[in-house]
C-alpha positions as CSV (number, residue, x, y, z in Angstrom):
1,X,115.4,58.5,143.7
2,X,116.4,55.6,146.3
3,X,118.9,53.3,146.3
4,X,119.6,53.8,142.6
5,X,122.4,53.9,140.2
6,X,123.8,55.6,137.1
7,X,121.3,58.0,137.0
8,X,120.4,61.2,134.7
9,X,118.2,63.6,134.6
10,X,118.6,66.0,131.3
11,X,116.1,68.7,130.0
12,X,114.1,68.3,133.3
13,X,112.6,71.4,134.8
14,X,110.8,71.6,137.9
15,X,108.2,74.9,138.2
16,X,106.5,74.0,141.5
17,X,106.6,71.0,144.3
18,X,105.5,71.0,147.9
19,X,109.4,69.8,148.8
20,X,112.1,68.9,147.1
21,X,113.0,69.3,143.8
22,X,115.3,66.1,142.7
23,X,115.7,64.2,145.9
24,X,118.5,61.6,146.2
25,X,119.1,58.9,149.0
26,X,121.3,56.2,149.0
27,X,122.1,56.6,145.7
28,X,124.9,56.0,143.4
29,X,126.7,58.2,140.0
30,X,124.3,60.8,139.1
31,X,123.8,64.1,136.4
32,X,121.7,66.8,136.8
33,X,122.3,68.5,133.1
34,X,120.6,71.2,131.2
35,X,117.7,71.2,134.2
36,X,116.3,73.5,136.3
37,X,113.7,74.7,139.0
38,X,112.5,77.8,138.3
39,X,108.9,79.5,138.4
40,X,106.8,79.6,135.0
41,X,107.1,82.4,132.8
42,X,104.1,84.6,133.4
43,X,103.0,82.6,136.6
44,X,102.3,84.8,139.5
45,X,103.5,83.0,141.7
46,X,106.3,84.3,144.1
47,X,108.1,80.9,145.4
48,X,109.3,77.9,142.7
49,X,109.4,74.8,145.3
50,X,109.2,74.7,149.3
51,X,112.2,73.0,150.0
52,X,115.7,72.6,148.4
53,X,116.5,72.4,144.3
54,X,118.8,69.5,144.7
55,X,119.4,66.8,147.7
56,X,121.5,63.8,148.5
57,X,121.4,61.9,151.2
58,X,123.6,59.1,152.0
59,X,124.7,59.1,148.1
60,X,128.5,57.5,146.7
61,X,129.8,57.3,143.4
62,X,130.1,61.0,141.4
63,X,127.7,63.9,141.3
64,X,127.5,65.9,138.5
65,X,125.4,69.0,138.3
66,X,125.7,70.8,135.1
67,X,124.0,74.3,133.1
68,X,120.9,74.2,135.7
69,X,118.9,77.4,136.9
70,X,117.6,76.9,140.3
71,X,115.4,79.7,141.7
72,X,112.7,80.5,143.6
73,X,113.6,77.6,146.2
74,X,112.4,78.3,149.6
75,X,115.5,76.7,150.6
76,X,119.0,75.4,149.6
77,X,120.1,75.3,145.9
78,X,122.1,72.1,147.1
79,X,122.6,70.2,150.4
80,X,125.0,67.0,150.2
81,X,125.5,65.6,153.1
82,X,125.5,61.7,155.2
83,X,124.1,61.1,158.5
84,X,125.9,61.1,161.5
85,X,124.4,58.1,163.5
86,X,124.4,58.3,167.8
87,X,126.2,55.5,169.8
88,X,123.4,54.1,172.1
89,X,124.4,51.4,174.0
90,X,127.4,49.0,173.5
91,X,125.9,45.3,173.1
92,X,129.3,43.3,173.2
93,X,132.5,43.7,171.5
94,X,131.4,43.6,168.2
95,X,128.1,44.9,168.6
96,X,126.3,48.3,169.4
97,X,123.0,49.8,169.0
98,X,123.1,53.2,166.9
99,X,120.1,55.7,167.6
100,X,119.2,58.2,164.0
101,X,118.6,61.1,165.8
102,X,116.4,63.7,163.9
103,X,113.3,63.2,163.0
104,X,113.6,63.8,158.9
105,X,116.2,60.8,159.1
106,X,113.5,58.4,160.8
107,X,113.7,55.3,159.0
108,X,117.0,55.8,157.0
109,X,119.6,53.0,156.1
110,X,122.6,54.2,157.6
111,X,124.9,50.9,156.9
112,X,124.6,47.8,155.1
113,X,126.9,44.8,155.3
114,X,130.1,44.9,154.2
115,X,130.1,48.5,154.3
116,X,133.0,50.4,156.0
117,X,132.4,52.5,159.3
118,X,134.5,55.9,160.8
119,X,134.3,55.8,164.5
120,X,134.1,59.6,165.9
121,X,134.9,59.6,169.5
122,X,134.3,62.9,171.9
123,X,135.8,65.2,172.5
124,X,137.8,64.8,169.3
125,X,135.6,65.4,166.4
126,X,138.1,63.8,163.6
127,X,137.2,60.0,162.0
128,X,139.1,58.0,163.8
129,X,139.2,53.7,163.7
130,X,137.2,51.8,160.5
131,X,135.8,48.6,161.2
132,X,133.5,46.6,158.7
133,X,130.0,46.2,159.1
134,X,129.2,42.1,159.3
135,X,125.5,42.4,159.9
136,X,122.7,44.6,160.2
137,X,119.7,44.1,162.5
138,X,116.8,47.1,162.1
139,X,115.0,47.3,165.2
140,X,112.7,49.9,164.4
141,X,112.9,53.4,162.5
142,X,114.9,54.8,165.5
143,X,117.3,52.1,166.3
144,X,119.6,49.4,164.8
145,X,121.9,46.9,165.5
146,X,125.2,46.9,164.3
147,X,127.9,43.9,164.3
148,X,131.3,44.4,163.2
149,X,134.0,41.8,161.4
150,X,136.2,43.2,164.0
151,X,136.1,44.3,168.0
152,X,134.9,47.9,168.4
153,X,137.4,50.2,169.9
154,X,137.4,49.9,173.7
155,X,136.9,53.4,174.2
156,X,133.8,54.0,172.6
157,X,130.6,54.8,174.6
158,X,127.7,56.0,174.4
159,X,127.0,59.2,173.1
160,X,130.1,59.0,170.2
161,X,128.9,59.0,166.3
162,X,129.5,56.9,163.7
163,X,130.1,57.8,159.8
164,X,129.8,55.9,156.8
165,X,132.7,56.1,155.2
166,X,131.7,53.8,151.8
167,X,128.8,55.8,151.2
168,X,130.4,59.4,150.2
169,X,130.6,60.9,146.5
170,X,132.6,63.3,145.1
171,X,130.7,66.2,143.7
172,X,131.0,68.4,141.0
173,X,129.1,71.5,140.2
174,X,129.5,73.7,136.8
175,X,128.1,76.4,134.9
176,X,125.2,77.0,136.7
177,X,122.9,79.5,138.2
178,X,121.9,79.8,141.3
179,X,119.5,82.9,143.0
180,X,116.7,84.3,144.3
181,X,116.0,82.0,146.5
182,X,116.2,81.1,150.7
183,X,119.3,80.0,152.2
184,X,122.4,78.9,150.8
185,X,123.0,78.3,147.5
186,X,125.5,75.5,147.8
187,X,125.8,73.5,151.3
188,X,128.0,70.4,151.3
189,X,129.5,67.9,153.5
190,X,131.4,65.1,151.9
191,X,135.2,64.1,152.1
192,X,135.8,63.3,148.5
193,X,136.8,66.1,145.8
194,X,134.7,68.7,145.6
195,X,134.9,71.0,142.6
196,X,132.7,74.1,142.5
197,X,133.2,75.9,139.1
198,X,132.0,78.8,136.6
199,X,128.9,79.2,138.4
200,X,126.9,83.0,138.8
201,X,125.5,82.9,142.5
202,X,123.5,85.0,144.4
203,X,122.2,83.7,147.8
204,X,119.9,85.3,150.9
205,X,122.4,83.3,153.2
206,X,126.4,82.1,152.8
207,X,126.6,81.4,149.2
208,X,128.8,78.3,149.7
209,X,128.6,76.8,153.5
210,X,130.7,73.9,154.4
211,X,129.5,72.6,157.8
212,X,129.5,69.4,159.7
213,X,126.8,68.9,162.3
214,X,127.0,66.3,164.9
215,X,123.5,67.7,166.8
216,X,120.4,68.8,165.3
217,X,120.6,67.6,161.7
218,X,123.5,65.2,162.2
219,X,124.9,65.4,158.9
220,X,128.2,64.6,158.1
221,X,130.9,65.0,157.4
222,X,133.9,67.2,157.5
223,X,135.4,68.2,153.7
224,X,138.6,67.9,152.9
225,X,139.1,68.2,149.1
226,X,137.4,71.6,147.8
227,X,137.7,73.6,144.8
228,X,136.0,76.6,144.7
229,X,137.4,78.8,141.4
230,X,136.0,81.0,138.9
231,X,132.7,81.9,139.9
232,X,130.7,84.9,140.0
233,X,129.2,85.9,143.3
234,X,126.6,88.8,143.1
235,X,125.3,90.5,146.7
236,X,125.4,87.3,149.0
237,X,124.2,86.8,152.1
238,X,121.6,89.6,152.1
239,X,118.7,87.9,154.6
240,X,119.8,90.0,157.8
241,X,121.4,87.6,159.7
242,X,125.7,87.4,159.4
243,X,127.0,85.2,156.8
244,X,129.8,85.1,154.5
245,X,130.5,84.0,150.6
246,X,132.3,80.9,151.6
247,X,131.2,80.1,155.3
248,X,133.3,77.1,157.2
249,X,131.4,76.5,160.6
250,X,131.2,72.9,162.2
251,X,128.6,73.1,164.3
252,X,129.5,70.3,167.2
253,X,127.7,69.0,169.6
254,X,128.8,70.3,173.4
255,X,131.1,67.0,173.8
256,X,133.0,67.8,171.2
257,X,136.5,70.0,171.1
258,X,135.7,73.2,170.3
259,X,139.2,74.2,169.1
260,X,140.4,71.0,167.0
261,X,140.5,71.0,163.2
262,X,137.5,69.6,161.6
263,X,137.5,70.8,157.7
264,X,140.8,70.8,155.6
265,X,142.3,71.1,152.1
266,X,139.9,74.1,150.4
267,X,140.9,76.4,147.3
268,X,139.5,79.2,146.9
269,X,140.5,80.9,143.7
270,X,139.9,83.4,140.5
271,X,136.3,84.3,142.1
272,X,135.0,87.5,140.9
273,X,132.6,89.0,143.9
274,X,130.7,91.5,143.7
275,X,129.3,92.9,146.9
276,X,127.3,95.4,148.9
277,X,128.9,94.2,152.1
278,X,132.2,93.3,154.2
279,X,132.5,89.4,154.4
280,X,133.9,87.3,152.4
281,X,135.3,84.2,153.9
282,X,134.5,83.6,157.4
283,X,136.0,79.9,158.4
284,X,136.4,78.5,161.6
285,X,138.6,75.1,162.5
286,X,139.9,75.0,158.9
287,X,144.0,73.0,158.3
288,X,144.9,74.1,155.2
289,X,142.9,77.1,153.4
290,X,143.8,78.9,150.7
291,X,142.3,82.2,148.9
292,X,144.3,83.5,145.9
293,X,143.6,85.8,142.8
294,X,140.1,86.8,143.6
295,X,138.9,90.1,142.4
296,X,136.0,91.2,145.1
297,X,134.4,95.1,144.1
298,X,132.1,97.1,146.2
299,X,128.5,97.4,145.0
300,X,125.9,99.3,146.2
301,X,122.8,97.5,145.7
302,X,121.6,97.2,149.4
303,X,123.0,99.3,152.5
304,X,125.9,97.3,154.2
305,X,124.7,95.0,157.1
306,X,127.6,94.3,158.8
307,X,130.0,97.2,157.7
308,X,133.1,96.4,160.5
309,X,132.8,93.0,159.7
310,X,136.0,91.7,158.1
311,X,136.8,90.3,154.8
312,X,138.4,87.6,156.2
313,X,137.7,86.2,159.5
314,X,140.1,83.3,161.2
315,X,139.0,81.5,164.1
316,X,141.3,78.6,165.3
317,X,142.9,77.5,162.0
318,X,145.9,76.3,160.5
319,X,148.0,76.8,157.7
320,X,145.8,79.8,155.6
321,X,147.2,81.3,152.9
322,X,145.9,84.7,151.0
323,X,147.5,85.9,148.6
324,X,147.3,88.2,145.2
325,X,143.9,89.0,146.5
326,X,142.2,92.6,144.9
327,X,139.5,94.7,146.5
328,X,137.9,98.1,145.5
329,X,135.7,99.7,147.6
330,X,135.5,101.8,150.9
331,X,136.1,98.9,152.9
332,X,138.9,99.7,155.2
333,X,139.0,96.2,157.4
334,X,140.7,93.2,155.6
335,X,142.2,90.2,157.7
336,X,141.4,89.1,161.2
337,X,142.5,85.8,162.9
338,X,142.8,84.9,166.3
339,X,146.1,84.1,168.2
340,X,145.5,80.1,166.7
341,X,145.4,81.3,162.8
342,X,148.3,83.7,163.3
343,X,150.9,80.9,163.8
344,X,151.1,79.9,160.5
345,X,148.9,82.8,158.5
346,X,150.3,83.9,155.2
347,X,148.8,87.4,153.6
348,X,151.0,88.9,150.9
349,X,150.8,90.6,147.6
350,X,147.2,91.9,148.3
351,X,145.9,95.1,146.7
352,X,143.1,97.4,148.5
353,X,143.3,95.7,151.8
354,X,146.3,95.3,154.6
355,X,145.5,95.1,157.6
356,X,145.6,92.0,159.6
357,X,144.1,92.3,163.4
């Protein structure tokens, strides 16, 4: 679906596709309900689709996805994300050239007119200045022109991003399943609400990942309304490599601060996890976390991959809270946060875990 509106998909199920499952770009207020992608009873095959279940690109309005099944994937059970565009050149004081900088985005509308603009400017990673766009001037799938209603800010230059901030939804996600599949069951990068609730997960990767990219796939943005409550994690992040249930990690280009806050505002609550090894929430650059009344057992399904790994791994945030927290299991190691997370780190009223390194 492209540049579309009020859309719904109900009763819709996907066995096989050589890419996406539902694909949304530019798009505007859409359901996903009682769907799916999932292989065919009695098929023998191994994989449902090649890419992820569930995509938007560049979307606004709300996003509902409702009592789905997505397995099989071999990718993403959801990726919702906008495009961070690269400052090329600086035309005049209204005017600069943006550059879409990976090669999947090729050919994307970033702006239109009358549509509102963040400025990001290095090393600081956080939306700064919003100007208006006035016009829009494509001058090929790489590059395009963009005039504002007002000056630019003097201090941009070359190599700075740009965000849309009018094209953003809010996202909900609800009473669905999500396993047996590559990657990450839910990855998402919007600053709207975001409510992730009464879903079973299971994921090869971080079950939920939050992560901003300004390189590579240059999608944005940073979140900084998240809900994440009552779900029912089942041995995440299994693959090999080291992940976490909830994962925060930016992942910034190198003229960006590697220390300042990027994500904010995330709940983390009433989860039941059950789990074969040590992390749980691994966040980096995070203002305002909080990780309450989650009840996390040991299972033994697989051997423990990253057995001194900690539960709960700070690095460079602010205001974290984690409280009323319960864990049973043989896992001895429970909180660590560097010198940054310490300052303002609340852990209290815990059961089966103490320690904070």
């Amino acid at each position: 679906m492209r540049n579309s509106k009020d859309i719904v998909f109900n009763n819709v199920v996907i066995h096989h596709a050589l890419g996406m499952g539902f694909l949304f770009e530019r798009s505007e207020n859409i359901k996903i309900l009682n769907s799916g992608v999932y292989i065919r009873e009695g098929s023998d095959r191994v994989m449902s689709i090649v890419a992820d279940a569930t995509h938007f690109a560049n979307c606004k309005g709300a996003i509902l996805i409702e009592d789905c099944r997505f397995e099989g994937m071999y990718d993403d059970g959801t990726n919702v994300h906008g495009t961070y565009v690269e400052v090329n050149k600086i035309i005049d004081s209204k005017t600069i050239r943006v550059a879409l900088k990976h090669d999947q985005q090729y050919g994307f509308e970033f702006a239109g007119v009358a549509d509102e603009v963040w400025f990001i400017k290095s090393p600081n990673p956080n939306r700064a200045e919003t100007n208006t766009v006035a016009t829009v001037t494509v001058i090929n799938d790489h590059y395009t022109d963009l005039s504002f209603v007002k000056d630019i800010p003097t201090d941009l230059k070359s190599g700075d991003i740009l965000e849309n901030k009018t094209w953003n939804p809010s996202f909900t996600m609800r009473g669905n399943t999500i396993r047996d599949h590559r990657a990450r069951n839910i990855i998402i990068k919007t600053p709207k609400k975001i409510v992730i609730e009464n879903n079973n997960l299971s994921s090869m990767m971080s079950s939920i990942m939050l992560r901003g990219e300004t390189f590579y796939w240059f999608e944005s943005g940073n979140v900084e309304d998240v809900i994440i409550r009552n779900n029912n994690f089942v041995d995440c992040a299994y693959a090999g490599s080291e992940h976490a249930i909830l994962k925060v990690s930016p992942r910034l280009g190198a003229a960006f601060s590697k220390t300042d806050l990027y994500d904010r505002n995330i709940v983390f609550e009433n989860n039941t996890i059950s789990t074969f090894d040590s992390r749980i929430v691994w966040a980096d650059r995070v203002d305002g976390l909080i990780i309450k009344n989650n009840t996390i057992k040991q299972t033994y399904t697989f051997k423990p991959l990253y057995p001194n790994a900690y539960m709960f791994d700070l690095i460079n945030c602010n205001n974290v809270e984690i409280i009323n927290n319960t864990y049973k299991g043989t896992v001895t190691s429970g909180v660590q946060a560097d010198n940054a997370s310490k300052k303002s780190l609340l852990v209290k009223k815990n059961k089966g875990f103490k320690n904070i390194k």
